[in-house]
Backbone bond lengths (Angstrom), bond angles and torsions (degrees), N, CA, C in turn:
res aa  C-N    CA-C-N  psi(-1)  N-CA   C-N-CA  omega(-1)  CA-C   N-CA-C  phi
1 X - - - 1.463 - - 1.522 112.71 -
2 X 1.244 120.25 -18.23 1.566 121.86 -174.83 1.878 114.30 -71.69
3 X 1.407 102.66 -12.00 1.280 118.72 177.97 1.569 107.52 -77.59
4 X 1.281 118.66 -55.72 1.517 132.03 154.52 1.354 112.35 -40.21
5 X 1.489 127.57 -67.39 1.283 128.86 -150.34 1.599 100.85 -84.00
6 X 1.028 119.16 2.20 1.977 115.30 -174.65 1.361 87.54 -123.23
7 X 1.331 139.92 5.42 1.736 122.88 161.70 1.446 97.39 -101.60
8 X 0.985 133.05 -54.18 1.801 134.42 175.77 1.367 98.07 -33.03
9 X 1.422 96.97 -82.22 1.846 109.22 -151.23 1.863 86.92 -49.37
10 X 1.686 112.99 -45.33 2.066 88.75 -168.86 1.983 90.11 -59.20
11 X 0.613 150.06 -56.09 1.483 133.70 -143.44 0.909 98.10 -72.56
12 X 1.559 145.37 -71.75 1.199 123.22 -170.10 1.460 125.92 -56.34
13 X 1.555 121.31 -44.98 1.520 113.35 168.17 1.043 126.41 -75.45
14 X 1.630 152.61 -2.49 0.940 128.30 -172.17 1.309 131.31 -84.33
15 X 1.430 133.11 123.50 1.382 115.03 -144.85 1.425 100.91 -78.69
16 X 1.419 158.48 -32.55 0.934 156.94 141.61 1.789 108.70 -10.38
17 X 0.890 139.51 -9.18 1.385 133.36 -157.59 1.452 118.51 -172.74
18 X 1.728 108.00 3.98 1.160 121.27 147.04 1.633 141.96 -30.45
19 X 1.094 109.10 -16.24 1.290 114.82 177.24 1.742 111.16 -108.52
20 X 0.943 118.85 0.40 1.612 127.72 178.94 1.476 101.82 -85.51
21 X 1.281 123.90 -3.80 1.423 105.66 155.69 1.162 117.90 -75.84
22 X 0.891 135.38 -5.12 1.474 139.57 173.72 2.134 107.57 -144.19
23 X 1.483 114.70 118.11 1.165 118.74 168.86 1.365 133.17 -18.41
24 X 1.112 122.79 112.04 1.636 133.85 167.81 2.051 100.55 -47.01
25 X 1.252 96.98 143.36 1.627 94.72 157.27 1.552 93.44 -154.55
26 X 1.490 98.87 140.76 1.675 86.88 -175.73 1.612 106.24 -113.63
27 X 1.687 98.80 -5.58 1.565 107.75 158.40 1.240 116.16 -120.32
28 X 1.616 97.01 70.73 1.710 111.70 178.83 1.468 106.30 -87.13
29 X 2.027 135.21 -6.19 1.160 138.05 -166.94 2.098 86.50 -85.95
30 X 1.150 130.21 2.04 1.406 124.99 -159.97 1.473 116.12 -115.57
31 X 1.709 94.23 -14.20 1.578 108.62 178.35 1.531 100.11 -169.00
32 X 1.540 101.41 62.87 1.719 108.60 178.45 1.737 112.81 -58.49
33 X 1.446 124.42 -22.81 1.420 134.10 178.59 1.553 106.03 -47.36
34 X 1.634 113.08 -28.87 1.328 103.38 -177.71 1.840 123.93 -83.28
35 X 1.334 80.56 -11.14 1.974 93.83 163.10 1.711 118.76 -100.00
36 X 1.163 101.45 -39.75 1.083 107.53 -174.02 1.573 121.84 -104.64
37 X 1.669 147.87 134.58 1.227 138.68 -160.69 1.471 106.56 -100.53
38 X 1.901 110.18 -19.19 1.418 113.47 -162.80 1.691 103.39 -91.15
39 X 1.711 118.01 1.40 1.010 110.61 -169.11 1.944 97.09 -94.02
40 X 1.359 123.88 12.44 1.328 127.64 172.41 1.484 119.34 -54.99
41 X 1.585 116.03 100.19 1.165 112.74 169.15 1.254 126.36 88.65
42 X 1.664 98.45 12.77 1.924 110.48 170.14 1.035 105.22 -80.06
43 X 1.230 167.91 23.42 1.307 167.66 69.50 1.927 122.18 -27.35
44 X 1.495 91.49 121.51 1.926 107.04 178.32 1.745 100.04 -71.11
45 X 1.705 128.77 27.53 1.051 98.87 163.96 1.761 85.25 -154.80
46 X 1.481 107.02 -177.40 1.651 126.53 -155.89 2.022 85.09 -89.10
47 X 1.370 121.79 123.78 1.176 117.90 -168.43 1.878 87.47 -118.71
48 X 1.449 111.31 113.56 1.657 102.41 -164.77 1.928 94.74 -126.22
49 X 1.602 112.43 114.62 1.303 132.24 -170.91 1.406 117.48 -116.51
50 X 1.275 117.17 117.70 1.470 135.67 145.77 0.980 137.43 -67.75
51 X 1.499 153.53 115.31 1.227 143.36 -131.16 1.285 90.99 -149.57
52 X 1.704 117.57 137.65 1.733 117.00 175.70 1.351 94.87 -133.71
53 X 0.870 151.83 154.42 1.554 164.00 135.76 1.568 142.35 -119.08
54 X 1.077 111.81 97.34 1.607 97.25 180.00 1.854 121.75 -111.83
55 X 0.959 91.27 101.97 1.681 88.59 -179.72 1.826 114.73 -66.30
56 X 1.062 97.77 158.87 1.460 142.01 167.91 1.814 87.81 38.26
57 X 1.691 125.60 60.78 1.306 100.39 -179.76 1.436 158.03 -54.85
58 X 0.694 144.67 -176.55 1.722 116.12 -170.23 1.561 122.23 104.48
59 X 1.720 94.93 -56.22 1.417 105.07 -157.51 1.982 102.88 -87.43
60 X 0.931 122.01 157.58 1.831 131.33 -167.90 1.602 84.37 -96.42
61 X 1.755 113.18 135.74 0.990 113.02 -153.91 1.412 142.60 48.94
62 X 0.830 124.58 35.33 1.745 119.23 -177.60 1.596 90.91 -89.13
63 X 1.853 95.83 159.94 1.628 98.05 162.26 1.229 123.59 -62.01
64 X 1.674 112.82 131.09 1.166 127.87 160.70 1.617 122.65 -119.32
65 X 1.658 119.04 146.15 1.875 100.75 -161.34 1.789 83.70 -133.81
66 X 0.808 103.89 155.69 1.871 117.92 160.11 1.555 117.24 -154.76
67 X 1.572 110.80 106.76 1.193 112.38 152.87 1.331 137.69 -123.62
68 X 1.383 104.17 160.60 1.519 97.20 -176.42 1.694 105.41 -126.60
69 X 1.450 134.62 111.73 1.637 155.78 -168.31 1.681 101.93 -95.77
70 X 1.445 86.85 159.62 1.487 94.05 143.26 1.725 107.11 174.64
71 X 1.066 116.27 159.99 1.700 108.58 -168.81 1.629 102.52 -161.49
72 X 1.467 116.98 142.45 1.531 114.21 178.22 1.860 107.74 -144.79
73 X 1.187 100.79 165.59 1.766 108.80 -168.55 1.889 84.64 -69.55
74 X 0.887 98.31 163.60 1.978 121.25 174.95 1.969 91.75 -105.19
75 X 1.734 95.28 145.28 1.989 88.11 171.58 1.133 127.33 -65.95
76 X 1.330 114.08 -6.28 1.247 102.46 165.72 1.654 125.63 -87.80
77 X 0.971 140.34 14.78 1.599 154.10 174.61 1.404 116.57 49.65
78 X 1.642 110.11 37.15 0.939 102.98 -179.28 1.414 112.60 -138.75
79 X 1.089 108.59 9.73 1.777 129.86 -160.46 1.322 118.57 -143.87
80 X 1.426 136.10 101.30 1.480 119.70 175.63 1.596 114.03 -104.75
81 X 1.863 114.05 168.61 1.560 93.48 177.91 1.747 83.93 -151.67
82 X 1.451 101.26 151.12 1.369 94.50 162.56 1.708 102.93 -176.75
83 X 1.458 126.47 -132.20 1.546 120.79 -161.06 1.264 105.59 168.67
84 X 1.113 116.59 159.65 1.237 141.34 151.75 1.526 140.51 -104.55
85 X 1.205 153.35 -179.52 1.452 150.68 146.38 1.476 111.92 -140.20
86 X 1.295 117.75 131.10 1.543 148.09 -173.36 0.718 140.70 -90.39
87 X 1.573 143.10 125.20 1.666 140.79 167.42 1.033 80.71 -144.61
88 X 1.980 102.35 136.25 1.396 108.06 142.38 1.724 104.01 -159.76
89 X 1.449 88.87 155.97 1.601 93.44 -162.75 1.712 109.01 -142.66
90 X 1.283 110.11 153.49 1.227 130.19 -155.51 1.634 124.79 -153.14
91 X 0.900 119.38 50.74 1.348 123.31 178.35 1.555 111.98 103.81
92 X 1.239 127.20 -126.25 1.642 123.54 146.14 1.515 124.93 -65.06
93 X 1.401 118.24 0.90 1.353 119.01 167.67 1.457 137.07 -98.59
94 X 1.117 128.00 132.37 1.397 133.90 -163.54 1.364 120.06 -124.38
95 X 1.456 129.81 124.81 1.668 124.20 -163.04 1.520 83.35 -136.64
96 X 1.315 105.16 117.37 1.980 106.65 161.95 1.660 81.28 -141.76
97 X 1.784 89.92 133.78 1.533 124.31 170.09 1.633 122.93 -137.11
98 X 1.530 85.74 -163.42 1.491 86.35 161.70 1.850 98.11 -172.28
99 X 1.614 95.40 164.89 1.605 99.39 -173.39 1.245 123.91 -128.18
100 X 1.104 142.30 134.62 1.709 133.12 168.37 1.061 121.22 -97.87
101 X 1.367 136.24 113.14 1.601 126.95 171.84 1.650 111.28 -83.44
102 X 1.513 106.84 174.39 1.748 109.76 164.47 1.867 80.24 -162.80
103 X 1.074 101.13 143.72 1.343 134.42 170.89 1.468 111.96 -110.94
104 X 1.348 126.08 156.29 1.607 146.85 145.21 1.539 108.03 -120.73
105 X 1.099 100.51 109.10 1.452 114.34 150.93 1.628 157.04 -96.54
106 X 1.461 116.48 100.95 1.305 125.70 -158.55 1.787 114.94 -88.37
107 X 1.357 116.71 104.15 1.142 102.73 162.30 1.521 151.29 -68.12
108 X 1.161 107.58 137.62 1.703 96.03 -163.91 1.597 107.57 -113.24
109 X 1.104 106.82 97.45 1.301 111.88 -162.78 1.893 116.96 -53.59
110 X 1.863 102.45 -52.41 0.877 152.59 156.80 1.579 103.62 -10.25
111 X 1.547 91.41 -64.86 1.725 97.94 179.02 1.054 140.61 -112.82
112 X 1.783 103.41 33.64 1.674 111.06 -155.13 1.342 120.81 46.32
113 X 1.176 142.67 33.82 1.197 144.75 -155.74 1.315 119.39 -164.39
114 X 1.619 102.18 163.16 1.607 108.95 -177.87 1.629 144.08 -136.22
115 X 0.945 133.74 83.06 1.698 151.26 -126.19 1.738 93.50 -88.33
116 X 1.417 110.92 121.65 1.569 121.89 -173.65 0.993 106.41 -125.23
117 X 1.751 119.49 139.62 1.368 132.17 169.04 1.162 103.61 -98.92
118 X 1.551 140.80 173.91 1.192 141.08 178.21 1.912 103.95 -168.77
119 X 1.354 80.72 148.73 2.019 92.90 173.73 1.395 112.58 -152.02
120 X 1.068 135.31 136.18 1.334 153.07 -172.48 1.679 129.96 -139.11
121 X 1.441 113.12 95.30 1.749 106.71 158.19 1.232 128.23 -74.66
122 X 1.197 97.34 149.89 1.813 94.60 157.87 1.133 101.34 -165.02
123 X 1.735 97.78 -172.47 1.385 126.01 -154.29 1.729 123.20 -139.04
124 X 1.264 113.59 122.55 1.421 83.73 -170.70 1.315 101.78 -153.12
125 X 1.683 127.93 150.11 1.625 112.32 -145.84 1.612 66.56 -119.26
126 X 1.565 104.28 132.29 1.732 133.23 153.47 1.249 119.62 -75.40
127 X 1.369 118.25 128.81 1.511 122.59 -175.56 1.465 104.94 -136.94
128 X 1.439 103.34 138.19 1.814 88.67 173.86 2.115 87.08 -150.53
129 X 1.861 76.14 128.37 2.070 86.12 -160.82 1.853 78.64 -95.87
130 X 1.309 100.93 122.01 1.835 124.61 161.16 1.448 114.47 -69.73
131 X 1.755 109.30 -12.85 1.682 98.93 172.77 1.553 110.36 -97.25
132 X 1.465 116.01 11.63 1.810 133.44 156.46 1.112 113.28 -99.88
133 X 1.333 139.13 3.51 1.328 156.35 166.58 2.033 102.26 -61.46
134 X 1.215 133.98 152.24 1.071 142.43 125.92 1.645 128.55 -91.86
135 X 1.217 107.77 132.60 1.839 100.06 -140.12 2.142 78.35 -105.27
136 X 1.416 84.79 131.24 1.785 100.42 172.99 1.824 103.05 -92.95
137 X 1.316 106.66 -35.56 1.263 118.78 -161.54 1.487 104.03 -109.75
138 X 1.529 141.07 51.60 1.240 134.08 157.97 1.745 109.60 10.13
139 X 0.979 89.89 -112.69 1.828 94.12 160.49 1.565 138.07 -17.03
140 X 1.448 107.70 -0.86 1.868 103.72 -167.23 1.760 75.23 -87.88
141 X 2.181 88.83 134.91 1.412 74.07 151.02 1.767 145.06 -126.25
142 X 1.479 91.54 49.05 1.261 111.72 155.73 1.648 137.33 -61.38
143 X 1.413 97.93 -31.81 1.116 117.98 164.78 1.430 127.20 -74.17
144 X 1.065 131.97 -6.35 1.689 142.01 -166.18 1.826 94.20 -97.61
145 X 1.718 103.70 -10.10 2.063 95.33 169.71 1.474 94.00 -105.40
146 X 1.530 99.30 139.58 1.760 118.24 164.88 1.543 109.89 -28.94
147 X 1.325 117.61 -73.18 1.283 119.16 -150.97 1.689 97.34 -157.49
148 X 1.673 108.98 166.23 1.093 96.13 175.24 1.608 89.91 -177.72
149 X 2.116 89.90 133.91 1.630 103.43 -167.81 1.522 106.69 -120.07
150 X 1.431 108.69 -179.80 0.944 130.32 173.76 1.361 129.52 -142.60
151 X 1.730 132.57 139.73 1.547 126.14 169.26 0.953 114.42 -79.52
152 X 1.510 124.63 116.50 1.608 121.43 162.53 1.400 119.25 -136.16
153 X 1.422 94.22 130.83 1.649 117.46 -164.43 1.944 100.14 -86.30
154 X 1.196 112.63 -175.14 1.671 102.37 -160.09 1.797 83.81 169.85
155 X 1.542 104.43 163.56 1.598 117.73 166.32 1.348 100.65 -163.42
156 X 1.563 101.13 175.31 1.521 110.44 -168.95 1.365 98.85 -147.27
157 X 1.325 121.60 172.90 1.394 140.03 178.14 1.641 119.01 -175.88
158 X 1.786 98.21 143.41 1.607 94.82 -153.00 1.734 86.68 -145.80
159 X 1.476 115.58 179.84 1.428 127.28 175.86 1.439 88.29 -160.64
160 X 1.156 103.54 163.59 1.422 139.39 -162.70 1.290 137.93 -164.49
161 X 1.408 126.63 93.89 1.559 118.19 164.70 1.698 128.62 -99.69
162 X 1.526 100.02 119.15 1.470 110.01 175.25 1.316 127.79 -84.21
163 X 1.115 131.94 142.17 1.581 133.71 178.00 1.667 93.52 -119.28
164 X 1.409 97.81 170.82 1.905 110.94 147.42 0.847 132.65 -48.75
165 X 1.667 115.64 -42.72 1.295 125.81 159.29 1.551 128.88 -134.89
166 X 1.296 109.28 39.11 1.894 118.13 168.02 1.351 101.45 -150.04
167 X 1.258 110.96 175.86 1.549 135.17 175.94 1.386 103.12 -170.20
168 X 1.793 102.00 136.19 1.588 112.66 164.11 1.227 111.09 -136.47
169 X 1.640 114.72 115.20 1.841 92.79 171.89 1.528 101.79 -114.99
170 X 1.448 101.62 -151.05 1.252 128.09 -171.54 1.514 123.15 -162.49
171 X 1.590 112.68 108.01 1.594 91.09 179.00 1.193 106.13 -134.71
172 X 1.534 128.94 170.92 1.094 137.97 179.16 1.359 115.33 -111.76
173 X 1.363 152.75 103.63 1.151 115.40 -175.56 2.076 112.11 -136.87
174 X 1.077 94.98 151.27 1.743 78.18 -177.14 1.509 92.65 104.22
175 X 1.800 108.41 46.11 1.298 113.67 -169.69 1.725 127.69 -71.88
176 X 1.516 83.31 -51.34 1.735 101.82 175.49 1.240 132.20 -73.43
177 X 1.547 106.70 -15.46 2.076 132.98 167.68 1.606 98.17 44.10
178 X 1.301 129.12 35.18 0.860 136.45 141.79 2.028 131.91 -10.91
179 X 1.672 120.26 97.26 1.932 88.40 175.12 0.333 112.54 14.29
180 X 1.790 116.55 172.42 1.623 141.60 84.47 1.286 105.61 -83.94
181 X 1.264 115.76 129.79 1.851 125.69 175.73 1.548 106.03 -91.28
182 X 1.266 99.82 80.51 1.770 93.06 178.62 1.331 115.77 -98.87
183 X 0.732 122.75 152.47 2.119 126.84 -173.35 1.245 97.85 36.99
184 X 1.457 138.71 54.91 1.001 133.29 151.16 1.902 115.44 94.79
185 X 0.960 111.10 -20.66 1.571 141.03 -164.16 1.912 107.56 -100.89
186 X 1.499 122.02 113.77 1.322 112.84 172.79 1.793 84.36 -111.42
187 X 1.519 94.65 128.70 1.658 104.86 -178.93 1.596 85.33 -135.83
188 X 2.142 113.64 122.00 1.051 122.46 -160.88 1.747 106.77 -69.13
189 X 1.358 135.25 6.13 1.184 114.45 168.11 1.970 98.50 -92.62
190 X 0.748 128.87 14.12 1.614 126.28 168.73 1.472 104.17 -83.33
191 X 1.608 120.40 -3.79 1.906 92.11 -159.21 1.367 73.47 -114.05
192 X 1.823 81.82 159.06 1.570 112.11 178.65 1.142 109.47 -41.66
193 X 1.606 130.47 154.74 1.475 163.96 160.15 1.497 105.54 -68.68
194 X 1.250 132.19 114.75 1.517 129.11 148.18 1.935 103.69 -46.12
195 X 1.255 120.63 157.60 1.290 130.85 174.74 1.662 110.09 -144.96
196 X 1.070 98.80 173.12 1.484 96.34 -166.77 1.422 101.14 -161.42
197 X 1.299 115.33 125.43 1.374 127.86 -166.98 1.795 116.54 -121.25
198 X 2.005 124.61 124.61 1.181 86.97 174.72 1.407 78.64 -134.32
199 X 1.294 99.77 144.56 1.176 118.46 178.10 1.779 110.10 -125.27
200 X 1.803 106.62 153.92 1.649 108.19 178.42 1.761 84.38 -172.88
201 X 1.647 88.59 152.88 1.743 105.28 156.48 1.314 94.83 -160.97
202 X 1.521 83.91 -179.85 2.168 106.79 167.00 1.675 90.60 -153.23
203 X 1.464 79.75 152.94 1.454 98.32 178.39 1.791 84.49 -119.43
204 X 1.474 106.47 138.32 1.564 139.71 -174.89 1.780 97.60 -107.54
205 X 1.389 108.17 118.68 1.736 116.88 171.20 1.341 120.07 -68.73
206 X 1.400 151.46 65.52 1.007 143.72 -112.53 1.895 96.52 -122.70
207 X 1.164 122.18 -19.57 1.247 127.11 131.78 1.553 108.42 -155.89
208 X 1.673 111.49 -156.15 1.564 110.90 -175.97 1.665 97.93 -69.85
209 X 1.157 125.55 -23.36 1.663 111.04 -177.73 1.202 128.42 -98.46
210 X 1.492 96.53 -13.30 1.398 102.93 -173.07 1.593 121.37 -138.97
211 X 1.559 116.36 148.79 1.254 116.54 -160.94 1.579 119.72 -135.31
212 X 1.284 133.50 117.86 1.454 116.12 173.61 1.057 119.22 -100.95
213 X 1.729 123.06 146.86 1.614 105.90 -172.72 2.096 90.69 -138.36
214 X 1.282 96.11 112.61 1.408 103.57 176.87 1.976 99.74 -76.83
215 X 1.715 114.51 147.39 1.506 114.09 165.00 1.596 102.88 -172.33
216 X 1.173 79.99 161.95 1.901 103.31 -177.23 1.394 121.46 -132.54
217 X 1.053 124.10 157.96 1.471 148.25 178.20 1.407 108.62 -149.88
218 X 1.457 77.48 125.25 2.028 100.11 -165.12 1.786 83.92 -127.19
219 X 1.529 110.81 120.90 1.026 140.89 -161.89 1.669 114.25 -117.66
220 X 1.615 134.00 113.13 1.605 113.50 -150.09 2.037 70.92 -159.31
221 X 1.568 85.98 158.89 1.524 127.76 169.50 1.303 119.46 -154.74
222 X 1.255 104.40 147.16 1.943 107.96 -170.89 2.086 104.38 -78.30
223 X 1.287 112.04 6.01 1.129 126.04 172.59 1.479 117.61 -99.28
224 X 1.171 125.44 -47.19 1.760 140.47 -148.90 1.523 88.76 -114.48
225 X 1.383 107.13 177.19 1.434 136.28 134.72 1.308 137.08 -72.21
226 X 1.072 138.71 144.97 1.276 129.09 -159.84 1.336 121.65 -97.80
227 X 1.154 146.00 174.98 1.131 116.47 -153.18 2.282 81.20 -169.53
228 X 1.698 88.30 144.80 1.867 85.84 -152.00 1.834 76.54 -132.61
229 X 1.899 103.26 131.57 1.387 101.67 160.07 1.676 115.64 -88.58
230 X 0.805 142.74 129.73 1.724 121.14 166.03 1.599 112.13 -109.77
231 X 0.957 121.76 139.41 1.765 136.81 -156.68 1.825 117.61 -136.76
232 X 1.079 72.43 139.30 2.023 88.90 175.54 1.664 124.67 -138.96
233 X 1.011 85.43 102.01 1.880 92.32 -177.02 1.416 98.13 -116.58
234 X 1.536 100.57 151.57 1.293 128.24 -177.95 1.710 95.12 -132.14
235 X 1.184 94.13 156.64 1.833 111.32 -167.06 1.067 105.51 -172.49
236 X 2.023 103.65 126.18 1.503 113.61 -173.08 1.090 94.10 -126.13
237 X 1.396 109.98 136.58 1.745 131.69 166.79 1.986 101.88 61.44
238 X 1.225 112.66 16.94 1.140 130.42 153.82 1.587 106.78 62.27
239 X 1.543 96.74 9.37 1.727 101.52 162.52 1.822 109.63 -107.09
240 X 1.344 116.56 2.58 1.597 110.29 -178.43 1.350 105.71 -146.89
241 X 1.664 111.66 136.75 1.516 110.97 -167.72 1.761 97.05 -144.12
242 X 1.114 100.45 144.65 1.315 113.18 -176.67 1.851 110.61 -135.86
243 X 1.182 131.35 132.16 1.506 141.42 -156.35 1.121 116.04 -142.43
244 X 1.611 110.38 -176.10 1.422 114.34 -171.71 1.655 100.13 -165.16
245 X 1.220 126.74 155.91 1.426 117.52 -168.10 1.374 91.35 -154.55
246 X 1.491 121.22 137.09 1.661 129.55 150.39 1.438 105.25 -117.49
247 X 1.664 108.15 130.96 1.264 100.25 173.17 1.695 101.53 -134.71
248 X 1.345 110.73 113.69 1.290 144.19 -139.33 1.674 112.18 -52.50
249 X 0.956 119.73 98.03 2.049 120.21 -153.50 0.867 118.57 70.69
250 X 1.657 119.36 32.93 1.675 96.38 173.92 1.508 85.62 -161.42
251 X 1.176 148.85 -40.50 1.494 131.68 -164.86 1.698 118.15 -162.42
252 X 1.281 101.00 136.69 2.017 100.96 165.80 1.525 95.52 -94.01
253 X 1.318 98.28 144.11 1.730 101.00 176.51 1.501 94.06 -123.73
254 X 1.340 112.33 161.65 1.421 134.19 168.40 1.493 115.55 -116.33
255 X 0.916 133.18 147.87 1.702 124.68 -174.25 1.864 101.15 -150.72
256 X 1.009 120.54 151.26 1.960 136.70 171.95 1.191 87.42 -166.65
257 X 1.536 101.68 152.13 1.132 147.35 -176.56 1.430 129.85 -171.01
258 X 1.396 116.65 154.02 1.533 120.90 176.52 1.527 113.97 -161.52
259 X 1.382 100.00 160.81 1.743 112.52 178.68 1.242 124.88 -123.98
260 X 1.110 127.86 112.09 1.245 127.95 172.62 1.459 125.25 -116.91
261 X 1.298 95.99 144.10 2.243 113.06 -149.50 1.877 99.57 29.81
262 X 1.356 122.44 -96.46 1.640 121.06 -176.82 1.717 121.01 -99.38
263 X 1.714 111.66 -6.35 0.979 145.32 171.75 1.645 105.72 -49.86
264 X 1.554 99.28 118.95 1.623 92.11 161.71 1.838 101.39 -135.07
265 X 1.756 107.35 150.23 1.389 80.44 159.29 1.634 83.28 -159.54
266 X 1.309 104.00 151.15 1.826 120.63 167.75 1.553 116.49 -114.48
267 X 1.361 113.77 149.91 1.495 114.85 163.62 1.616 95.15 -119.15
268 X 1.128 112.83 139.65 1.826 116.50 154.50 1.671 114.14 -124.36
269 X 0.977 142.65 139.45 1.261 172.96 -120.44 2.056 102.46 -161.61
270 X 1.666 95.23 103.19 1.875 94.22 170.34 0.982 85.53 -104.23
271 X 1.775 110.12 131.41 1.649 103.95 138.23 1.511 113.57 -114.13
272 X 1.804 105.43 142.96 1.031 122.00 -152.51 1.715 116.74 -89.30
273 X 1.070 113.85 99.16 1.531 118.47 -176.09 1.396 123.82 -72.32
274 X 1.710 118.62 3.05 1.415 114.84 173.85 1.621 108.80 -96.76
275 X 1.030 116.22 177.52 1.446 134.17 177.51 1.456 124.04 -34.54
276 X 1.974 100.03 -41.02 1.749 103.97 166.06 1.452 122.49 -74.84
277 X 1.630 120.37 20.48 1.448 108.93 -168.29 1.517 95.93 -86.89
278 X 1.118 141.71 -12.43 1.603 153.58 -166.02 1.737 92.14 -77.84
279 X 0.742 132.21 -60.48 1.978 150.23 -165.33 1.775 106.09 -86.69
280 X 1.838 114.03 2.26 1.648 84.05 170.40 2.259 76.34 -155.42
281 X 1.476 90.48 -176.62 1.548 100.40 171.86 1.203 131.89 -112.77
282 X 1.333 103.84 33.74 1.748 105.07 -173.17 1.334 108.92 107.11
283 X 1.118 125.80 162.51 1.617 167.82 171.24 1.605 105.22 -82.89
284 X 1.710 121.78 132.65 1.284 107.13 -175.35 1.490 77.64 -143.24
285 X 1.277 125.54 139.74 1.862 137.15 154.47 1.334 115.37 -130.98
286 X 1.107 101.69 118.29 1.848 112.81 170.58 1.604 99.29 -90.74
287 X 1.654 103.73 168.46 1.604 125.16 -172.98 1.173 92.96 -141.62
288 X 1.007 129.67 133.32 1.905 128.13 158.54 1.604 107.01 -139.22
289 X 0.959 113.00 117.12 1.913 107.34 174.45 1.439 97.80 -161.84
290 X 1.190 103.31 158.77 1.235 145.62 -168.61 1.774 122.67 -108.69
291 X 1.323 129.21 123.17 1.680 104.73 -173.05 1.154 82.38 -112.97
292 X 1.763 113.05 146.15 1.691 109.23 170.70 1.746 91.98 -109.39
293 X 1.340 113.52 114.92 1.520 111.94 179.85 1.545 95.12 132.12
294 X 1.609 103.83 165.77 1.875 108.55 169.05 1.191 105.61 -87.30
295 X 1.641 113.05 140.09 1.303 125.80 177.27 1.467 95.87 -117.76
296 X 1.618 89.69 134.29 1.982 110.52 164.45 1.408 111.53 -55.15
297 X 1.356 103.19 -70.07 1.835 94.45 177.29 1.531 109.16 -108.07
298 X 1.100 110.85 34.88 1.669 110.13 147.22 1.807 91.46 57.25
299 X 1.484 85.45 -155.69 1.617 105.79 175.13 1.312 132.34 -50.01
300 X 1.612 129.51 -7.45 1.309 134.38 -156.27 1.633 97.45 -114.21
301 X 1.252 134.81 -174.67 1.204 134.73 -162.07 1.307 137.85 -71.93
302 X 0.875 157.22 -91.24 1.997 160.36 169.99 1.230 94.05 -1.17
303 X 1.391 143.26 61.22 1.549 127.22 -168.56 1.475 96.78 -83.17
């Protein structure tokens, strides 16, 4: 079991890599619903996202994530609901789920604006394959089974205030920190991490064609250090956007994007400023979605 128990315990604690319990997105301002539960259904149309990710390429095993969301207002305008579905993978580890959101939505007349609650379960089957293992212990015989998973359930909860032109939320997610029962054994540094997400921007009118919208995501665990993206996009005629991302000890990102008629799609580009950027070639994330309905700002951010 010591072969097991010294690959777990490094993944979950190491503060360097603390955030791989849960997926990197470095164009999380394009489909914030996947951090946040309270952002369900702040938009009057069906906002439907594909998500590709491949970390650190090059390297055998690196994180890789794919999802595919989608979430819409209810007729009564006060309620949203929607979901996601999951893969993500990491070395010998494997997470495929799925999620449900529900929103409450409060209008604020007062402030042009609109204040959201949000809640979210899910589900997600744990796998960890022992023939991706490097074996210290010839002899463990834990290792003589293929692979070996687990069900673990989890929830989230978020708030949110929208303007015309800002948004700030807040979410928590990775509530219940629940194990992982691996080889038979729940040892409390295996269970999930609570996380904590804060996110805000504004987009600035900078003329009729063109728009800049500065934002951040400040990223924290009651384990790690926290770790803050800060961002700058510019967007003309609100079908083409071009960006920039620092995410604080660990990466410059690059981001473009565009929309055409309900068409959205982004590329972002990490490059990696710690010690492993020598051993892989960069960070690659695709965006692909679709809006079913008219969107105000289309393809570009406040979705």
């Amino acid at each position: 079991m010591k072969t097991i128990q010294l690959f777990v315990i490094s993944l979950f604690t190491t503060s360097a890599l603390w955030a791989q319990q849960l997926p990197l997105y470095s164009q999380y301002m394009m489909n914030p619903f996947l951090l946040n539960p309270a952002i369900t259904g702040n938009v009057d149309y069906i906002p439907v996202r594909l998500t590709a990710r491949q970390q650190w390429a090059g390297i055998d095993g690196a994180p890789s994530t794919q999802a595919i969301s989608g979430h819409m207002l209810l007729a009564n305008k006060s309620m949203g609901v929607g979901g996601y579905i999951f893969a993500d993978r990491f070395g010998p580890e494997t997470k495929v789920g799925l999620q449900a959101n529900y929103s409450y939505i409060l209008e604020l007349a007062s402030w042009d604006a609109k204040l959201s609650f949000g809640i979210s379960f899910k589900a997600f089957q744990y796998s960890l394959d022992y023939a991706k293992m490097t074996e210290i212990d010839p002899d463990d015989a834990t290792l003589q089974e293929k692979s070996k998973s687990a069900f673990v359930p989890d929830a989230d909860f978020g708030v949110n205030l929208q303007g015309e032109r800002y948004y700030v939320g807040l979410a928590a997610t990775q509530l219940i920190e629940l194990p992982i029962n691996v080889a038979g054994q729940e040892l409390e540094k295996n269970s999930m991490i609570r996380h904590y997400y804060l996110m805000g921007g504004y987009r600035f009118l900078v003329s009729k064609t063109f728009e800049i919208e500065p934002s951040a995501l400040v990223k924290a665990t009651e384990r790690s250090p926290f770790s803050v993206d800060v961002n700058v996009k510019g967007i003309y005629q609100k079908n083409y956007w071009l960006g920039f991302s620092y995410r604080t000890s660990n990466a410059i990102i690059g981001m473009l994007g565009l929309n055409y008629q309900n068409f959205v799609f982004g590329y972002a580009f990490d490059y990696d400023i710690t010690d492993i950027r020598g051993h892989q070639s960069g960070t690659h994330e695709i965006v692909l979605g679709y809006n079913f309905g008219t969107s105000k700002h289309k393809g570009s951010s406040l979705l």
